[in-house]
C-alpha positions in Angstrom: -152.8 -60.2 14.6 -151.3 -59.2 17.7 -151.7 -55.8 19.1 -148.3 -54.5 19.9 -147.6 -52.5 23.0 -145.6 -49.5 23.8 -143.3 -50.5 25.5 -141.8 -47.9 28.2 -138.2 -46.7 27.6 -135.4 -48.0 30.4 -134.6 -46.9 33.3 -131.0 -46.9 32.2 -131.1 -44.2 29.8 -133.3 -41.9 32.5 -131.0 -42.4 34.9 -127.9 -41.7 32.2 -130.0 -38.3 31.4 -130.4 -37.1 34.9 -126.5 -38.3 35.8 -125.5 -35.9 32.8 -128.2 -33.3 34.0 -126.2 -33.5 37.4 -122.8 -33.3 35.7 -123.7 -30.3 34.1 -125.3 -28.2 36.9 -122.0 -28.9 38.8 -120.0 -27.5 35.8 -122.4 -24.5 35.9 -121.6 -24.3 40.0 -118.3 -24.8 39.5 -117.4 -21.9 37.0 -120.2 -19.2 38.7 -117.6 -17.5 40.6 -115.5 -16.7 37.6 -119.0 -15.7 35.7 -120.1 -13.4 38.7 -116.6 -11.7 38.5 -116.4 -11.4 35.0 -119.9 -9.5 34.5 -119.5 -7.7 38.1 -115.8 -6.5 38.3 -114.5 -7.3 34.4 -116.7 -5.7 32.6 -117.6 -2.6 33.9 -113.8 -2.0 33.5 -113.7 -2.8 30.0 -116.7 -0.5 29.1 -115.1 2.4 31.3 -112.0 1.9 29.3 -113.6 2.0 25.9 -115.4 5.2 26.9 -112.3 6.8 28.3 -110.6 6.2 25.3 -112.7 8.3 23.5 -112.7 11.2 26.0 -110.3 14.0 27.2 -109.6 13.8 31.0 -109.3 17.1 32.9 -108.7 17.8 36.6 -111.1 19.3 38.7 -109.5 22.2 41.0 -111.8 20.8 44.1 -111.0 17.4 43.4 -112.3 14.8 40.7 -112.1 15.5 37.0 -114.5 15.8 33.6 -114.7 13.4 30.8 -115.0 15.6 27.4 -115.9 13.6 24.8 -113.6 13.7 21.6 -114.7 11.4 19.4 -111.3 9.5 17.6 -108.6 12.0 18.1 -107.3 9.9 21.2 -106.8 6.9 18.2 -105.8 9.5 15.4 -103.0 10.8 18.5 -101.6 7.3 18.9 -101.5 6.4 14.9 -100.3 9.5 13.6 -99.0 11.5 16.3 -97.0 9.8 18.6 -93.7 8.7 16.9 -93.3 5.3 18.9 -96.3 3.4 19.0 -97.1 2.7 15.6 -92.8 2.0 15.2 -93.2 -0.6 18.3 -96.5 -1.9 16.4 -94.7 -2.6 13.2 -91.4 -4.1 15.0 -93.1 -6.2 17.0 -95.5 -8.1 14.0 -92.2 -8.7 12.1 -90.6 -10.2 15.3 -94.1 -12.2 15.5 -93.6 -13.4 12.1 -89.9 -14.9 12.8 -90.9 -16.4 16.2 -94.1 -18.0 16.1 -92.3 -20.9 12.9 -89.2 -20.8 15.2 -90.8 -21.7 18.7 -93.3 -24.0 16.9 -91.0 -26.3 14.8 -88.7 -26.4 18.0 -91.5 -27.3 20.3 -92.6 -30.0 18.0 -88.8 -31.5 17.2 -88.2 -31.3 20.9 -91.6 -33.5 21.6 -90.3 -35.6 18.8 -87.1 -36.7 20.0 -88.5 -36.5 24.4 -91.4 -39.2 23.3 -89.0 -41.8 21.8 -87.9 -44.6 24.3 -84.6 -43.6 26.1 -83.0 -43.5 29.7 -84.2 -40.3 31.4 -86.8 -39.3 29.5 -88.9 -37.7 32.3 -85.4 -35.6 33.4 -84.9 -34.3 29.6 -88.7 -33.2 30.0 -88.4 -31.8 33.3 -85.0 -29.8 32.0 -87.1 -28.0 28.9 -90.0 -27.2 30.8 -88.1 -25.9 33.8 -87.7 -22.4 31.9 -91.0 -21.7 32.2 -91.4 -22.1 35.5 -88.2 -19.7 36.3 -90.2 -17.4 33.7 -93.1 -16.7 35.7 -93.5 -14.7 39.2 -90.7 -13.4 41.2 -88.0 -15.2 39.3 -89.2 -13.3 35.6 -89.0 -10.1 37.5 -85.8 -10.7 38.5 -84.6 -11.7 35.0 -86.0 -8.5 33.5 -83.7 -6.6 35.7 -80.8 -8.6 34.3 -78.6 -7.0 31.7 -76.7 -10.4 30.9 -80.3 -12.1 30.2 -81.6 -8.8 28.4 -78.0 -8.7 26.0 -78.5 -12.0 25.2 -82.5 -11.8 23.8 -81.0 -8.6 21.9 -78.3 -10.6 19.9 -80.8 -10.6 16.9 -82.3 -7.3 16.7 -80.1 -5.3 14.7 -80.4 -7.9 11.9 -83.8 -8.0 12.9 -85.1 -4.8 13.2 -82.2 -2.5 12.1 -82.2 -1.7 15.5 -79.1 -1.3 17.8 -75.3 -0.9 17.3 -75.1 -2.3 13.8 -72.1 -4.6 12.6 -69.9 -2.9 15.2 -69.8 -2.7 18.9 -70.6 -4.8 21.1 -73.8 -6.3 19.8 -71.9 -7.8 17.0 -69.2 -9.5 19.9 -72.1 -11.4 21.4 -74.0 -12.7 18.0 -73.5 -16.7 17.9 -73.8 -16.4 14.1 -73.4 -14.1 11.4 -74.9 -14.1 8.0 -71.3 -13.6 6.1 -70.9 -17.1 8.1 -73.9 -18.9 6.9 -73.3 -17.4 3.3 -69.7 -19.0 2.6 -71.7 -22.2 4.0 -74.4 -22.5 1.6 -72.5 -20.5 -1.2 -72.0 -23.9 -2.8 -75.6 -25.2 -2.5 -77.8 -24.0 -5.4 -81.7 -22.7 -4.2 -81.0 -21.1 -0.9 -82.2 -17.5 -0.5 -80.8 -14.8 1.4 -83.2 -13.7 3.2 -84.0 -17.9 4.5 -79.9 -17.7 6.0 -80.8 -14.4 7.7 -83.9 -15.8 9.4 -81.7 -19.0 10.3 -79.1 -16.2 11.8 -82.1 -14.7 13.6 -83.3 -17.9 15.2 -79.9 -18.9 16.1 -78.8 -15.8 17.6 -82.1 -16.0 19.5 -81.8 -19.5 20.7 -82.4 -18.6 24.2 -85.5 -16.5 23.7 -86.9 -19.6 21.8 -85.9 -22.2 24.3 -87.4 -20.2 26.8 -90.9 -19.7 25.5 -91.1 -23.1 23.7 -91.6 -25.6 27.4 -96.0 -24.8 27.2 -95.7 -25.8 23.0 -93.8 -29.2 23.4 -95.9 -30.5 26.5 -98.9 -29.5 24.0 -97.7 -31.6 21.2 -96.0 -34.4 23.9 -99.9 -34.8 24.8 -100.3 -35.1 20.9 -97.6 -37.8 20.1 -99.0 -40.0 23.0 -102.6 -40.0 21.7 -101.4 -41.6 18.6 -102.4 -45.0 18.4 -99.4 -47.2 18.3 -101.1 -50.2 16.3 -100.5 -47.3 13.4 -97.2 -47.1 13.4 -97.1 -50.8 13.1 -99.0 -51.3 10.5 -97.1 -48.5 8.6 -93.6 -50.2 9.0 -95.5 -53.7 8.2 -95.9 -52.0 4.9 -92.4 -50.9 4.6 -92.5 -47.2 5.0 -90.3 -45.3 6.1 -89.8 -42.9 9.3 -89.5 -40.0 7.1 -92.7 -41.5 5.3 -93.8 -42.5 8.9 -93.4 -38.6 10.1 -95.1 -37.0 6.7 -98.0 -39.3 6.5 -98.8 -40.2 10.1 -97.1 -37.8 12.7 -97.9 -34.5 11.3 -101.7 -34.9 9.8 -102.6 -36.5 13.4 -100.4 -33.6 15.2 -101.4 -31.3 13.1 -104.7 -29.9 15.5 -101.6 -29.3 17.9 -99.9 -27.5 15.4 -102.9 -24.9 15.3 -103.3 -24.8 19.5 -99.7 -24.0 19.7 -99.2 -21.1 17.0 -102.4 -18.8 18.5 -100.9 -19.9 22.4 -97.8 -18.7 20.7 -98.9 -15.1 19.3 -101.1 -14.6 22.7 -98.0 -15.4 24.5 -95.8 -13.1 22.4 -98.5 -10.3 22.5 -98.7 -10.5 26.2 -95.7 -11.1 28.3 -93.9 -8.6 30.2 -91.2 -8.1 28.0 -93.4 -7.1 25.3 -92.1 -3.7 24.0 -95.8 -2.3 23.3 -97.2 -3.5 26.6 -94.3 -1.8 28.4 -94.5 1.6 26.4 -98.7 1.8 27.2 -97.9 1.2 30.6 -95.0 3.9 30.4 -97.9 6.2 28.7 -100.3 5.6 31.5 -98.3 7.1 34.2 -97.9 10.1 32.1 -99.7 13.2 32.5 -103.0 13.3 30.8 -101.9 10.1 29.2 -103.7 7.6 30.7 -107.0 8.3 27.7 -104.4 7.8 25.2 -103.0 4.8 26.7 -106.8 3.1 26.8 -106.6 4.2 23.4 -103.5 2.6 22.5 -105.0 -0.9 24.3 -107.5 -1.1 22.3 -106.0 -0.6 18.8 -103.4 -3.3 19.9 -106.4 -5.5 21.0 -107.4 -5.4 17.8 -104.4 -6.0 16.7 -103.7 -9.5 18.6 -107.6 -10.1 17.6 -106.8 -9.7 13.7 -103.5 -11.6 14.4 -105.2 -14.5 15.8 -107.5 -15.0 13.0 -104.8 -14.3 10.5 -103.2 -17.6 11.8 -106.1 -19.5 12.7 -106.9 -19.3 8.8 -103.7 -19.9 7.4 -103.2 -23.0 10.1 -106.4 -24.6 10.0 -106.3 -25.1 6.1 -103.8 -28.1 6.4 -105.3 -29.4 10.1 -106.3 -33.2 9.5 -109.1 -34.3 12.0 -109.5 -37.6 12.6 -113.2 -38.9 12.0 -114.4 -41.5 14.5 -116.8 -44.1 13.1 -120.1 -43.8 14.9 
């Protein structure tokens, strides 16, 4: 018999281990700075506000001021108390829960129709995406100071909310749509609730809101379409399907993972921006007197808030994702 001998591994896989090794001490040196400045500067601020939102601030006559701690009456003040907060709170979820579908389904028909093959493509692409670029810095603070801009976000509220002028006025001269419109056209058609034509009133009163806030979605799910493997589609008309079929069976499963990225971008996004009503009325009760423990109060019940409001999406989303299993 011959004696067999261990033979040593190749130099192609140490040197593949150390290249990695490399690759991943760079990562490391590359995001330090943010680390440092997360632990040093972010967090400390974080902890300070948790604690001051569970104190009572009062001014020193010689300068500085005492923290007295009172437990949850800061939270039980901004639940129970204070008459907007928890009315902003409640408006704001149910303007969530007609947005996020809206922006979504737009952001995915608009990828839709900007991948096909037509003349111009990149300057349709350029056009939707150039509202979020006019949405940030200088130009968004501009905007917020606009009535015209502020009318036309509004259009939808009162049907909304049950906020506003009502029928009358001049909220109801600037609506695109009314739901006594939509109504004598589906009076005919057998199926269609009520409530479906008001949130199809909402979404078109609200058009420009949508368009606006839709530009980050459809570059996610343009990145989605283009990741598709073509040979697919091929193979899918070679068996005579359909593009409806096409859409239902091969677009959406393998888009779907988009589908979950875009909906929690979208209820961060809503959550956050500066025309957030909730974000602008803690900032209001910061500059207050003795407001500002109640307004680290009211962050951090609305952090929990967009926290729960994340997951509640993440579940319901993520139980029709498709992931696409790569043979090993």
């Amino acid at each position: 018999m011959q004696n067999t001998v261990n033979k040593p591994a190749p130099k192609k896989r140490r040197k593949a281990a150390a290249l990695d090794t490399i690759k991943a001490r760079a990562g490391w040196g590359f995001i330090a700075p943010f680390v440092i400045g997360f632990f040093v500067i972010y967090v400390p601020i974080v902890v300070e506000s948790i604690y001051f939102s569970f104190t009572k601030i009062r001014i020193l006559q010689g300068g500085g001021f005492n923290a007295e701690w009172v437990g949850l009456e800061n939270y039980q003040d901004a639940l129970f108390t204070d008459p907007n907060f928890v009315r902003l709170l409640s408006t704001g979820l149910q303007n969530l829960l007609f947005e996020i579908p809206a922006i979504v389904i737009f952001a995915l028909f608009m990828a839709i129709l900007l991948n096909q093959k037509m003349a111009g493509r990149a300057a349709f692409r350029a056009i939707f995406f150039i509202p979020v670029i006019l949405g940030t810095g200088i130009i968004d603070r501009i905007d917020q100071g606009n009535n015209l801009l502020d009318r036309m976000q509004d259009t939808s509220r009162t049907i909304a909310t049950g906020e506003g002028e009502g029928a009358s006025g001049d909220t109801a001269a600037v609506q695109i749509v009314s739901a006594m419109d939509f109504r004598m056209l589906f009076m005919y058609m057998r199926g269609i609730d009520f409530r479906l034509v008001i949130y199809v009133v909402n979404m078109v009163n609200n058009i420009y809101a949508v368009v606006n806030r839709a530009g980050v979605q459809m570059l996610i799910f343009l990145g989605g379409l283009q990741s598709i493997s073509p040979a697919i589609y091929e193979s899918a008309f070679m068996e005579g399907a359909s593009s409806w079929e096409t859409f239902w069976k091969i677009t959406f499963p393998m888009i779907s993972p988009m589908i979950l990225v875009t909906a929690i971008y979208t209820v961060i996004d809503s959550f956050t921006s500066n025309s957030n009503r909730i974000m602008t009325f803690i900032r209001f009760m910061y500059d207050e007197p003795d407001g500002n423990v109640l307004s680290s109060a009211m962050s951090w019940i609305y952090f929990l808030i967009v926290i729960a409001a994340i997951a509640l999406v993440g579940v319901i989303v993520s139980s029709f994702v498709f992931y696409q299993r790569r043979a090993d």
